[in-house]
C-alpha positions in Angstrom: -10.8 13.0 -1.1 -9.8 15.7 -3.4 -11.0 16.9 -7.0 -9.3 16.2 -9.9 -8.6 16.7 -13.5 -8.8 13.6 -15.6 -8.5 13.2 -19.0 -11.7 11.1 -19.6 -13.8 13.3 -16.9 -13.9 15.1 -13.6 -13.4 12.8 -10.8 -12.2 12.6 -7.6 -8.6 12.2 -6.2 -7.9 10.0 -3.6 -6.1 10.6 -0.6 -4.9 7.2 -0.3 -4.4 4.1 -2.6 -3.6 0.6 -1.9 -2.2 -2.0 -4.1 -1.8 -5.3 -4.1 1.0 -6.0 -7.0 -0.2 -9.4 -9.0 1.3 -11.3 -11.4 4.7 -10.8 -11.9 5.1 -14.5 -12.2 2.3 -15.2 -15.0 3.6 -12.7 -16.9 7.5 -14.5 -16.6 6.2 -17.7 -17.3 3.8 -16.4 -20.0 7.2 -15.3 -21.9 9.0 -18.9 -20.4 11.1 -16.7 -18.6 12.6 -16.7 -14.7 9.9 -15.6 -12.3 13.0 -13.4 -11.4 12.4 -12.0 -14.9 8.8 -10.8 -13.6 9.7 -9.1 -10.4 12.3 -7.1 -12.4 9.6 -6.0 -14.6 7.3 -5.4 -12.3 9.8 -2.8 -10.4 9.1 -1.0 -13.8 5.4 -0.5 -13.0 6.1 0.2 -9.3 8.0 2.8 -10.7 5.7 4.3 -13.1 2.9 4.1 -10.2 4.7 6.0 -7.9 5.7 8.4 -10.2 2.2 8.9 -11.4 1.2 9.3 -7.5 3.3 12.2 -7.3 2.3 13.8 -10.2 -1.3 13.7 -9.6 -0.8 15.1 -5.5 -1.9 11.7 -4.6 -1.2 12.0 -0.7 -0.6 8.3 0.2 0.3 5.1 -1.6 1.1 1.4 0.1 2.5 -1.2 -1.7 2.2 -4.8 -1.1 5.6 -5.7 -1.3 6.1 -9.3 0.3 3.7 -10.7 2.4 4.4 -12.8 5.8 2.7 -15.9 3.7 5.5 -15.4 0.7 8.1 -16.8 2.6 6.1 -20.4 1.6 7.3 -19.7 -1.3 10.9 -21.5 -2.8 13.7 -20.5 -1.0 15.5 -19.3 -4.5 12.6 -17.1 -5.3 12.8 -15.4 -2.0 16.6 -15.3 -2.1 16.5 -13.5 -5.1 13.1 -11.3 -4.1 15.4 -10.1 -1.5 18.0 -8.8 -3.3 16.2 -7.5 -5.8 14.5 -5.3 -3.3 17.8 -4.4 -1.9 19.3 -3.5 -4.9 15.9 -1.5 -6.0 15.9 0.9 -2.6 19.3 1.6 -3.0 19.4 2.2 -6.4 15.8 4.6 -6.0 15.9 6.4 -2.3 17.8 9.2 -3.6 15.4 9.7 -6.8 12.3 9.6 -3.9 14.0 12.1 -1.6 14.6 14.4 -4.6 11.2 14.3 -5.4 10.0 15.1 -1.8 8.8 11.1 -0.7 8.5 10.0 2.4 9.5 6.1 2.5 8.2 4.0 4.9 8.7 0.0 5.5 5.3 -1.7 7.1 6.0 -4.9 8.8 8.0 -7.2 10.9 11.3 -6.1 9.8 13.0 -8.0 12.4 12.7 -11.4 9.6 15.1 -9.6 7.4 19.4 -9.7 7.1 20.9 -7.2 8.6 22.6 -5.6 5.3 18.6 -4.8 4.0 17.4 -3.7 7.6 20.2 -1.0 8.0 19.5 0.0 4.3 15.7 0.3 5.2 16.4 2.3 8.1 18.7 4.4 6.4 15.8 5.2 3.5 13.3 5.8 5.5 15.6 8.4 7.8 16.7 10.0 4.9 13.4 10.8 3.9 11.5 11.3 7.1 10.7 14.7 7.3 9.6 15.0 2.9 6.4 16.3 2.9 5.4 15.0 -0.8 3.9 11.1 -1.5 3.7 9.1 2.2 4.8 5.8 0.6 4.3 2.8 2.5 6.1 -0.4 1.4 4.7 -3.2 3.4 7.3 -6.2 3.8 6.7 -9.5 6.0 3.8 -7.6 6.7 -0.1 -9.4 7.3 -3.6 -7.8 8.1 -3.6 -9.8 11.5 0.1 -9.3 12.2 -1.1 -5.4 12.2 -4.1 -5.8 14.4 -2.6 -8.4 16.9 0.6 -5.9 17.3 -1.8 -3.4 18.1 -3.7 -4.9 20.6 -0.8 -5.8 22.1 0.6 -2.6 22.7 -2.9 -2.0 24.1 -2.6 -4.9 26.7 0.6 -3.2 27.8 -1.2 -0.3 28.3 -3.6 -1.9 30.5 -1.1 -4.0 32.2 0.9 -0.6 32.8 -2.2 1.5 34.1 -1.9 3.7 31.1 -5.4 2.6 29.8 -8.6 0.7 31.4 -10.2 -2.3 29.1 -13.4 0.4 29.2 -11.2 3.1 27.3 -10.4 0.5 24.8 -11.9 1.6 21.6 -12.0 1.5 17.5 -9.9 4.6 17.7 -7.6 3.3 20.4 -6.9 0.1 17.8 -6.2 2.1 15.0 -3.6 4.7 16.2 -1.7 1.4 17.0 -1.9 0.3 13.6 1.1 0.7 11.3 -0.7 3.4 8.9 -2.1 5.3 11.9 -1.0 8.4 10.8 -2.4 8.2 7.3 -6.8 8.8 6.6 -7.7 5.0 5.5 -7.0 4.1 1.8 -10.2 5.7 -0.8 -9.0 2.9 -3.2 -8.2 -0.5 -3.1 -6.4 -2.0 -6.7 -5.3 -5.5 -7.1 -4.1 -7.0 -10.5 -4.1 -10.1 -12.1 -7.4 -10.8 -12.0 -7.6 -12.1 -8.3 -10.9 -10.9 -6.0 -9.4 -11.0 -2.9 -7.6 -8.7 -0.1 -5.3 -11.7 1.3 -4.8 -10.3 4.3 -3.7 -6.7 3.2 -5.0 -3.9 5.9 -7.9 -5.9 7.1 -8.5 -3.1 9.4 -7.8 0.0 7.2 -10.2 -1.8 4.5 -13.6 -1.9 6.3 -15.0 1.0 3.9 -12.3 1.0 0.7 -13.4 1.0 -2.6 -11.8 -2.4 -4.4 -11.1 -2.1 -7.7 -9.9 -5.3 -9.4 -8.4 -5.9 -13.4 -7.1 -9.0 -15.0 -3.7 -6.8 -16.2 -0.8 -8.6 -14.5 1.3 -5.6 -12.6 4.3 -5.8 -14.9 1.8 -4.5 -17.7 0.2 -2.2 -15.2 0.6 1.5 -16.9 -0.7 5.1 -16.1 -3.5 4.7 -18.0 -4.7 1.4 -16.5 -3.6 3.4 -13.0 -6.5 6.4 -14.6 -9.5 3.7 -15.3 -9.0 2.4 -11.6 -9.0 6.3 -10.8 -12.3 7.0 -12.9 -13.8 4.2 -11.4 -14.0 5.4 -8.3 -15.0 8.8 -9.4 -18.1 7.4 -10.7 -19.1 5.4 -6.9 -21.4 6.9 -4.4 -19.4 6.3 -1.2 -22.2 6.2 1.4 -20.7 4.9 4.8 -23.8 3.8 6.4 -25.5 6.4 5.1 -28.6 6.7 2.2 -27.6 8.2 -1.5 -29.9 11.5 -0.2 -28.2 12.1 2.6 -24.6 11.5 1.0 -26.2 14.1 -1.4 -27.2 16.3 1.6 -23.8 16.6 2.9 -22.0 16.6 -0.3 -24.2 19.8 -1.3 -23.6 21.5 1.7 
């Protein structure tokens, strides 16, 4: 993690945030509007989050976009999820590449039409080689969908000779893992008042700091984006280790 400016105090700037985006449907039917009406807002606040990412030098950000459980949801609500998120990467990419994002899609992409898999592909090429924001979106995407995939391709490996069962290690899992070339997230946020990772990079997790607020995402500004910031200036991040020796090390 980096050091930072705030404008409460001096904290410290993660390398990498996750989010889990809550509530765009309380907040539609808190105004008796369409849950469609929510997810539109709430492309607002992506927006704003992203933007504020870049600003700050924030070096990664993923999104939980649509989970491989939100297809329980009813078929009209996903219908329309997914062409709002068409019409959103179309209408953004080239604002992202101008502003030196990489965009990347997290997932089983495979679930998707065609028409939003070629425009996926076609974002994520565009933007490959930007060396701003590393913004994952994950889409039909789970925490055990990540980690059986992996060991998957690690079976192969075996299978092929590549790799014996003793090689197998916590390393070997997680440069299989969809965000392998990214450090593991500093900061964990999640809106609507929900205390829970539901199955969101189970693996990448194991030693994030979760930061939880009652704000439903649509309503999710800068400043609300700061106090989950401050908060995690103001943690001791130990890994295993005592306060002193964090101390120690953090002295040296």
């Amino acid at each position: 993690m980096l050091v930072r400016e705030s404008t409460h105090k001096a904290s410290v700037l993660p390398e990498h945030v996750a989010i889990i985006m809550d509530g765009n449907g309380r907040w539609a039917r808190a105004r008796h509007l369409p849950r469609t009406a929510g997810h539109k807002k709430g492309l607002d606040a992506t927006t704003t989050i992203v933007e504020a990412c870049v600003k700050k030098g924030i070096r990664a950000l993923t999104l939980f976009a649509f989970s491989s459980e939100n297809w329980r949801r009813p078929e009209e609500e996903v219908s329309s999820l997914m062409e709002l998120f068409l019409i959103a990467l179309n209408r953004e990419i080239n604002k992202l590449h101008k502003n030196d994002v990489r965009v990347r899609f997290i997932g089983d992409l495979t679930a998707f039409s065609e028409k939003l898999q070629e425009s996926i592909h076609k974002a994520e090429a565009l933007t490959a080689d930007n060396p701003g924001l590393q913004l994952q979106v994950a889409v039909n995407y789970g925490g055990r969908w990540d980690i059986t995939q992996a060991v998957r391709q690690l079976a192969d490996s075996v299978a092929n000779g590549d790799l014996t069962v003793e090689e197998i290690s916590e390393t070997q899992i997680a440069s299989r893992l969809c965000t392998s070339d990214l450090p593991e997230p500093d900061l964990f946020i999640r809106t609507c008042g929900e205390h829970r990772i539901s199955n969101f990079l189970m693996w990448q997790l194991a030693y994030t700091e979760l930061f939880f607020t009652d704000v439903l995402w649509p309503d999710f500004s800068e400043d609300e984006f700061d106090q989950a910031l401050d908060s995690l200036a103001g943690r001791q991040r130990r890994f295993g280790m005592t306060g002193e020796q964090v101390e120690q090390v953090q002295n040296v």
